[in-house]
C-alpha positions in Angstrom: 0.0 0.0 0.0 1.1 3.4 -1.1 2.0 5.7 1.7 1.3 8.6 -0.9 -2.1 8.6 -3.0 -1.2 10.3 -6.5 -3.5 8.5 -8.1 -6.7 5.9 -7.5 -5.6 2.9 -5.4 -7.6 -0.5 -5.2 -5.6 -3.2 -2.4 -4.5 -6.5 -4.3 -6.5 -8.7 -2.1 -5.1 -10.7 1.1 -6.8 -13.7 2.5 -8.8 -13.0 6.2 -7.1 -15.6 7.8 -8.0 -16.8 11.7 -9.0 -14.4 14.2 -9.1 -11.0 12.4 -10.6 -8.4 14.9 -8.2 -9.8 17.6 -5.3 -9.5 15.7 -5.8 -5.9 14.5 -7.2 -4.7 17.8 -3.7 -6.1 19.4 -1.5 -4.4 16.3 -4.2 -0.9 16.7 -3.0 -1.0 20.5 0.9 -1.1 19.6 0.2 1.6 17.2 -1.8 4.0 19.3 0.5 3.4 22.4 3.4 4.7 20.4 1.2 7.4 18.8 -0.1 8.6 22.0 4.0 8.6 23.8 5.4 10.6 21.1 2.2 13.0 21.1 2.3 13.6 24.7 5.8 14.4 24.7 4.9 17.5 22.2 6.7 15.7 19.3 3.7 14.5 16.9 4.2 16.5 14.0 2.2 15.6 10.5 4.6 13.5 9.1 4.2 10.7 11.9 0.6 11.4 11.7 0.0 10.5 7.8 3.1 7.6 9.0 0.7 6.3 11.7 -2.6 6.4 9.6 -0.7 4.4 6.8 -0.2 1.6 9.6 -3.6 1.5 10.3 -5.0 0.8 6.8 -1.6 -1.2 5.9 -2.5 -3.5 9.1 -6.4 -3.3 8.1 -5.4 -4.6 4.7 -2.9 -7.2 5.9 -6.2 -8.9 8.1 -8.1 -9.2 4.6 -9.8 -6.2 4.5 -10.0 -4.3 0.7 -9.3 -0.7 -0.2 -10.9 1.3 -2.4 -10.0 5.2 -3.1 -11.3 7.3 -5.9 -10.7 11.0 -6.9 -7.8 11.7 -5.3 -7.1 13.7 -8.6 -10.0 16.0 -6.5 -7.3 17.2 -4.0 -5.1 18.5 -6.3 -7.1 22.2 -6.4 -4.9 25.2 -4.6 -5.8 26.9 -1.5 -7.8 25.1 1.8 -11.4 23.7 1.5 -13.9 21.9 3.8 -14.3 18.5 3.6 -17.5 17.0 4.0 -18.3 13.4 4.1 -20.4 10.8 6.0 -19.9 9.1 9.4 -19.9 5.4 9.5 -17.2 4.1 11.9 -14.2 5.3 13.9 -12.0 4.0 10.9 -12.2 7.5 8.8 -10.5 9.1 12.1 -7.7 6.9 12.0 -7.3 6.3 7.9 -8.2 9.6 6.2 -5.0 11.7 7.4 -2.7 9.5 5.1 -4.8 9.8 1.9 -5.6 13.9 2.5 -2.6 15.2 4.8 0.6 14.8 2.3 -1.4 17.3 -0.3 -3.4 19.4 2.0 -2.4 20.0 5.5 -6.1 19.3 7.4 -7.8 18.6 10.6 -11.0 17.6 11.8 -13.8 18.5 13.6 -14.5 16.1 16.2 -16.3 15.7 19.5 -14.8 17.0 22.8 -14.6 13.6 24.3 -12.1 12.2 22.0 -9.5 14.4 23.7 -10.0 12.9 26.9 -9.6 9.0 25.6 -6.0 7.5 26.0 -3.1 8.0 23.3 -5.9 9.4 20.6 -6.7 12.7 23.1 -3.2 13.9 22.4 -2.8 12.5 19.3 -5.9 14.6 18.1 -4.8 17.7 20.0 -1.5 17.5 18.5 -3.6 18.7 15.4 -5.6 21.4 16.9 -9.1 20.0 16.1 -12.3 22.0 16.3 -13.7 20.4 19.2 -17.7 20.5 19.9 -19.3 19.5 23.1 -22.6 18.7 21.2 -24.8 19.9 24.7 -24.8 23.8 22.9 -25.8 24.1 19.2 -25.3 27.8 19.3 -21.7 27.1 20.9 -20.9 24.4 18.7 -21.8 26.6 15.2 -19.3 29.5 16.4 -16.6 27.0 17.3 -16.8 25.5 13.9 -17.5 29.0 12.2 -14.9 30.7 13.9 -11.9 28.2 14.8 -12.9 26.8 11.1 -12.2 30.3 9.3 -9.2 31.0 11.5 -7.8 27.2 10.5 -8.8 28.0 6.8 -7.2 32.0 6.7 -4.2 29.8 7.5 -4.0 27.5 4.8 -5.4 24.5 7.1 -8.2 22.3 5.7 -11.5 21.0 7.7 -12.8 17.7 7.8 -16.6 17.9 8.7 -18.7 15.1 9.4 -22.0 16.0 8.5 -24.1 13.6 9.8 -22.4 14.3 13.6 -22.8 11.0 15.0 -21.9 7.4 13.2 -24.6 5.9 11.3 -24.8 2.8 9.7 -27.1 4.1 6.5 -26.8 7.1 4.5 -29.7 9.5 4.5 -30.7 12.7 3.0 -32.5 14.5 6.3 -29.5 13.4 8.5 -27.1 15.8 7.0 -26.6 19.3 8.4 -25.3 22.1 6.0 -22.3 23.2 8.6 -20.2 22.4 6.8 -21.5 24.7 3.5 -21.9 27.2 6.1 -18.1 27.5 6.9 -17.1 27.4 3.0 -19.5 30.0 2.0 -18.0 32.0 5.4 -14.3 31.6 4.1 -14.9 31.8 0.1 -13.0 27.9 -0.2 -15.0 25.0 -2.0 -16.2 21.9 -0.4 -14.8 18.4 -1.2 -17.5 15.9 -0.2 -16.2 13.1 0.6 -18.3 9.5 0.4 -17.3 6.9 3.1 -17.9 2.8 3.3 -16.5 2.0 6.3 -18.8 -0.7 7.9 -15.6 -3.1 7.9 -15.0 -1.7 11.3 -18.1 -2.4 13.4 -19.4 -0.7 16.3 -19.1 -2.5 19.4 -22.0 -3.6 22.1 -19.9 -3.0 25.1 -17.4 -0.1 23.8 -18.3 1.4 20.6 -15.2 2.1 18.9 -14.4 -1.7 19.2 -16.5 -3.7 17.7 -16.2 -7.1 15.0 -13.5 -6.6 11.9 -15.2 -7.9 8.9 -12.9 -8.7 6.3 -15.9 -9.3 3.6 -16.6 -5.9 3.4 -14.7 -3.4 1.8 -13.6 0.1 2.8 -14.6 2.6 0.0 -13.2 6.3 0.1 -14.1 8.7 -2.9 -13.4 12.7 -3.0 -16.2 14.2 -5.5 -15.1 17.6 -7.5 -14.9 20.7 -5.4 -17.8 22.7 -5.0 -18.0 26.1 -5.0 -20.7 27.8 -3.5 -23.0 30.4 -4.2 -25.8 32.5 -2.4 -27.4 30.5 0.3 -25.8 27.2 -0.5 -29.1 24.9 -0.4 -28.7 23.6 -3.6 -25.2 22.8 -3.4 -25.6 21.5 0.1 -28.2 19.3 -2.0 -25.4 18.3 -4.5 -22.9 17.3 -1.9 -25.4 15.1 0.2 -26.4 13.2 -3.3 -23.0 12.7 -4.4 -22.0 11.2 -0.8 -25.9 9.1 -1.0 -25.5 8.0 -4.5 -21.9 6.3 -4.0 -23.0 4.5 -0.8 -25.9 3.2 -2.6 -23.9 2.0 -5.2 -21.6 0.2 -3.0 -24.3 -0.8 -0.9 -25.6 -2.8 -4.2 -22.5 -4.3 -5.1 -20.9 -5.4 -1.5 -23.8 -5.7 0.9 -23.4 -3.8 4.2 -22.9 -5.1 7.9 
């Protein structure tokens, strides 16, 4: 697996072998321990962030799991933009910053709590994240609004989440138009961003580890950038299609968890 995505990347196909959740949860635990040292020492700079993310899907690939990415040719525009995309499992955290970070320096929006777990708190800080406590709406649109224009006035690209919370299905009303609201605010295009990442399940007992299922692939595609105009409800419209017609599509062709 490429550690650099120039172009579209499909994985050549590993067998699942025995035990596949176990042995990536052990490999995940060696990577975030590391992560989290270095981080909390003040030393986690971008380069061993898009180095760390490339473990994660080099180790998800070496269990049997597929990768898919399209459009990367997308990224190649000047300037910052918002990402928007769908929320599906904890995996886009961990895998995106290896496909986006070595052509467009990014961070995420992301809830408060994160920073508190173990070894991903500092390892998200390090980044400077627009954290939301999710209790205030009206705090939560002026951390986004104005952390997001000050990231962006910098040169720093946002990765929104539209949906807020991880859903396993992809639909039209659960998308909010944040993250249109910040592009139109800062004049930079949106890059939606359509996610199939279901191979990570959602756990009964803790949430971010649930059953690795090799049979389904992960699917990552960047659509064009959108510019947008006047209110933005139209291309809000646009970006929530282009996310809801790829995850159909996949849907159709792999099944879903």
């Amino acid at each position: 697996m490429e550690t650099h995505f120039s172009r579209d990347y499909h994985s050549p196909g590993h067998p699942a072998g025995a035990f596949p959740s176990l042995r990536f949860y052990l490999s995940l635990a060696g990577i975030m321990y590391r992560a989290g040292r270095i981080a909390s020492a003040g030393n986690y700079d971008a380069a061993r962030w898009v180095y760390d993310s490339f473990l994660v899907g080099r180790l998800l690939e070496r269990i049997g799991v597929p990768i898919i990415i399209e459009g990367v040719e997308h990224l190649d525009l000047e300037g910052p933009c918002v990402f928007e995309a769908n929320h599906m499992s904890t995996l886009e955290t961990f895998f995106l910053p290896c496909i986006i970070q070595p052509r467009k320096d990014v961070t995420f929006v992301v809830k408060k709590s994160l920073l508190e777990y173990p070894c991903l708190g500092p390892v998200l800080a390090s980044r400077e994240p627009l954290a939301l406590g999710r209790s205030n709406p009206r705090e939560d649109l002026a951390v986004v609004l104005e952390g997001g224009m000050k990231h962006l006035s910098a040169g720093r690209s946002i990765i929104i989440f539209s949906q807020g919370s991880r859903k396993p299905e992809v639909k039209t009303e659960d998308f909010n138009s944040l993250g249109v609201k910040l592009a139109r605010k800062a004049n930079v295009p949106v890059i939606p961003i359509a996610l199939k990442t279901d191979a990570w399940g959602e756990g009964s007992l803790i949430k971010d580890m649930g059953w690795i299922k090799p049979a389904l692939p992960v699917h990552v595609r960047f659509g064009a950038p959108v510019e947008i105009h006047g209110p933005g409800k139209e291309e809000h419209a646009s970006i929530v299609n282009f996310i809801k017609s790829s995850f159909d599509e996949w849907v159709a062709v792999d099944g879903k968890a």
